[in-house]
C-alpha positions in Angstrom: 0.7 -17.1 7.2 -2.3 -14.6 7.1 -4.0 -16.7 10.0 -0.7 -16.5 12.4 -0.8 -13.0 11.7 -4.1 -12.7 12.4 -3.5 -14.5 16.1 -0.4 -12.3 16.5 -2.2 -8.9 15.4 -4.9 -9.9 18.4 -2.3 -10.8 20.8 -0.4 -7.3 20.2 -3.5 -5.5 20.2 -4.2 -6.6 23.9 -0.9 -6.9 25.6 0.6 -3.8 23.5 3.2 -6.8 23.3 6.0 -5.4 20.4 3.8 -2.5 19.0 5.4 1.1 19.0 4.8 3.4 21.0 4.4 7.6 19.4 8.1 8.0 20.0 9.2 4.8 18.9 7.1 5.4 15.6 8.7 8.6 15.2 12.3 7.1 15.7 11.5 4.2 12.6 10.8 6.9 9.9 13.2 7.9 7.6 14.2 11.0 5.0 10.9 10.5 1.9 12.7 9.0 -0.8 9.7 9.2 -3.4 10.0 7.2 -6.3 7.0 7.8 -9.0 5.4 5.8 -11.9 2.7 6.6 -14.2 1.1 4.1 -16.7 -2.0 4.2 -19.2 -5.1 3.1 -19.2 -4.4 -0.6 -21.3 -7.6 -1.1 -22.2 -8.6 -3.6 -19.1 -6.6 -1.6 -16.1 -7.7 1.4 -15.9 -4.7 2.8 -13.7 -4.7 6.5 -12.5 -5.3 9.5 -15.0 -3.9 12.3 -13.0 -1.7 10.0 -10.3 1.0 8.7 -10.2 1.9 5.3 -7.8 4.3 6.3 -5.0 7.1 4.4 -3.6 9.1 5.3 -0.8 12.1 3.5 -0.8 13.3 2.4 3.0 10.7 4.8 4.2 11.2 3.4 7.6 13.6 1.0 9.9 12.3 -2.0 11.2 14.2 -2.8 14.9 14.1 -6.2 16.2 12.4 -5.2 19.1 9.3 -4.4 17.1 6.7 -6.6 15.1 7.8 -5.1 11.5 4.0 -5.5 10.7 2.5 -3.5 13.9 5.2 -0.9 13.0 3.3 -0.4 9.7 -0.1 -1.0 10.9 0.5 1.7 14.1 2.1 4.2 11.5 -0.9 3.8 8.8 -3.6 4.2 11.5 -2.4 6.8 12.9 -2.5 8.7 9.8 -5.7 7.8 9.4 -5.5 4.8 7.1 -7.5 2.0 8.5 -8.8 -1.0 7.6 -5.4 -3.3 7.9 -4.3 -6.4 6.8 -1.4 -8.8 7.0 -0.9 -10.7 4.0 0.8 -10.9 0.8 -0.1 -9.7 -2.8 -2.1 -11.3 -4.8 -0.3 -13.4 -8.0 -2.5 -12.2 -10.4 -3.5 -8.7 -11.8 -5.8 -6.5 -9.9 -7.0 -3.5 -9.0 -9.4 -1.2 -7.1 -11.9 1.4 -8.8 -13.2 3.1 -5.6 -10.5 2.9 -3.0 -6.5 3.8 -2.6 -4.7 1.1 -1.5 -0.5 1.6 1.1 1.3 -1.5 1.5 4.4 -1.5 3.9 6.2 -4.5 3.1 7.3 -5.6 6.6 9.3 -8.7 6.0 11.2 -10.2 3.4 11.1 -9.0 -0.2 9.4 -9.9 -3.7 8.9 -8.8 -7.2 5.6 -7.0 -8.4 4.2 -6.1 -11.7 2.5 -2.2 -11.4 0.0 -1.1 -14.0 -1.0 -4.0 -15.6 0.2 -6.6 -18.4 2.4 -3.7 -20.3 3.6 -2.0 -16.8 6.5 -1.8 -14.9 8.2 -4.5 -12.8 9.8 -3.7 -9.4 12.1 -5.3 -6.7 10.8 -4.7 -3.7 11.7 -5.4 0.1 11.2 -4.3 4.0 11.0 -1.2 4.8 9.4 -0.3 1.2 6.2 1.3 1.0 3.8 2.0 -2.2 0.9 4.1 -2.4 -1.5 3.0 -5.0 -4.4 5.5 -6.4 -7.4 3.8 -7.7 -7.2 1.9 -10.7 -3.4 1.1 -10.3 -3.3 -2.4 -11.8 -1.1 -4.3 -9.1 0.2 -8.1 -8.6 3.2 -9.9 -7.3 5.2 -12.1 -9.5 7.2 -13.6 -7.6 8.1 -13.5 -3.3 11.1 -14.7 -0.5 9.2 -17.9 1.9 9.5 -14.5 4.4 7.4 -11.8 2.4 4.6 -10.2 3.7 2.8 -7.0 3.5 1.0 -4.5 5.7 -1.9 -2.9 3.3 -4.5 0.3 4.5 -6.8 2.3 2.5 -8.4 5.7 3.2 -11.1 7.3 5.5 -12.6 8.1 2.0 -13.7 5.2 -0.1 -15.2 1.5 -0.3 -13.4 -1.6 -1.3 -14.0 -3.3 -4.1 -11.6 -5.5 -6.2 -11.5 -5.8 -9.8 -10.1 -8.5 -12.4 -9.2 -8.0 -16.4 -12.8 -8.2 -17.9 -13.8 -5.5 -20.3 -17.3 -4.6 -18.5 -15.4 -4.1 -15.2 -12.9 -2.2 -17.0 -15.7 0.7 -18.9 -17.2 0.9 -15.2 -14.2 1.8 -13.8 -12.4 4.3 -15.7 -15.3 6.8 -14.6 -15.1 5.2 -10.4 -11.3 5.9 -10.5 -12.2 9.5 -11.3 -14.4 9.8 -8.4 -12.2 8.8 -5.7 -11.3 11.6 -3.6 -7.3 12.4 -2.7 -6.7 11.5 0.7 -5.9 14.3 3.3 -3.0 12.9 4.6 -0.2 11.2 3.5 -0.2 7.5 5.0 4.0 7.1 5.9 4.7 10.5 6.4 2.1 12.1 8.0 0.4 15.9 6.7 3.5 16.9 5.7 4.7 13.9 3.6 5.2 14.2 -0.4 2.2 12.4 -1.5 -0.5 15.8 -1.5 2.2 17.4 -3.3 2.5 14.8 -6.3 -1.0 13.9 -6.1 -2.1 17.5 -6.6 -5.9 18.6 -7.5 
């Protein structure tokens, strides 16, 4: 699937061929339902010490006159969250030390396993979005033949990925640390919830 989207991203990109407009990007959002989760550092994830993971629940409507994923991708960038993707999640347990991480899930729906081996599980599904801080363990367990995911990061930040090892684990508690909170939230714009639950 990720190179079809990668043809279809190109073709949008050019022709402007089902991508939103402003106003149609304004229209998709929804009221911020913010749903938040907290977990502990387990020993080999890390995960957040001050912040918590975000999800907004149908944070946005997805017409059928729009690619669900250029929806996302418009409404990330122009919040100044770059870098896209089209994809799924990866079906193992990650995580990124130096970077924040937004996926919009813009088709289908799966199930995902947040901070680590003793975190939370989670249904998930269109619409959805989750805002990961650094160090957020994250992986999906299981996914509809129709899932996939939109994912951004920051202006502020570099990409790394990292696995379940214990040397990558004592490196990154102090990384996570470092990573600044973002200006602006990436759904909802400067006035979205996320500056407010992710306070100084």
């Amino acid at each position: 699937m990720p190179f079809v989207e990668d043809i279809k991203n190109k073709v949008e990109r050019v022709t402007g061929w089902r991508r939103p407009s402003p106003d149609q990007l304004r229209e998709v959002l929804r009221e911020p339902e913010a749903l938040t989760y907290r977990f502990r550092d387990d020993g080999l994830v890390p995960n957040h010490p001050r912040w918590p993971c975000v999800i907004y629940r149908h944070a946005i409507s997805l017409p059928r006159s729009l690619d669900p994923a250029a929806v996302w991708e418009e409404l990330f960038e122009s919040n100044y969250w770059g870098s896209t993707w089209r994809d799924g999640i990866y079906d193992y347990t990650h995580y990124h030390s130096k970077i924040h991480e937004v996926l919009g899930i813009a088709s289908g729906s799966g199930t995902i396993r947040l901070g680590g081996q003793k975190g939370r599980t989670l249904k998930i599904k269109a619409g959805d979005a989750i805002i990961l801080p650094a160090g957020t363990g994250h992986e999906c367990l299981r996914a509809s033949a129709t899932f996939l995911v939109v994912g951004a990061y920051p202006p502020a930040g570099s990409y790394d990925e990292c696995g379940l090892t214990v040397e990558e684990h004592e490196r990154a508690v102090k990384a996570v640390q470092r990573v600044a909170r973002p200006r602006i939230d990436p759904v909802f714009g400067p006035t979205g919830p996320l500056l407010k639950l992710w306070e100084p």
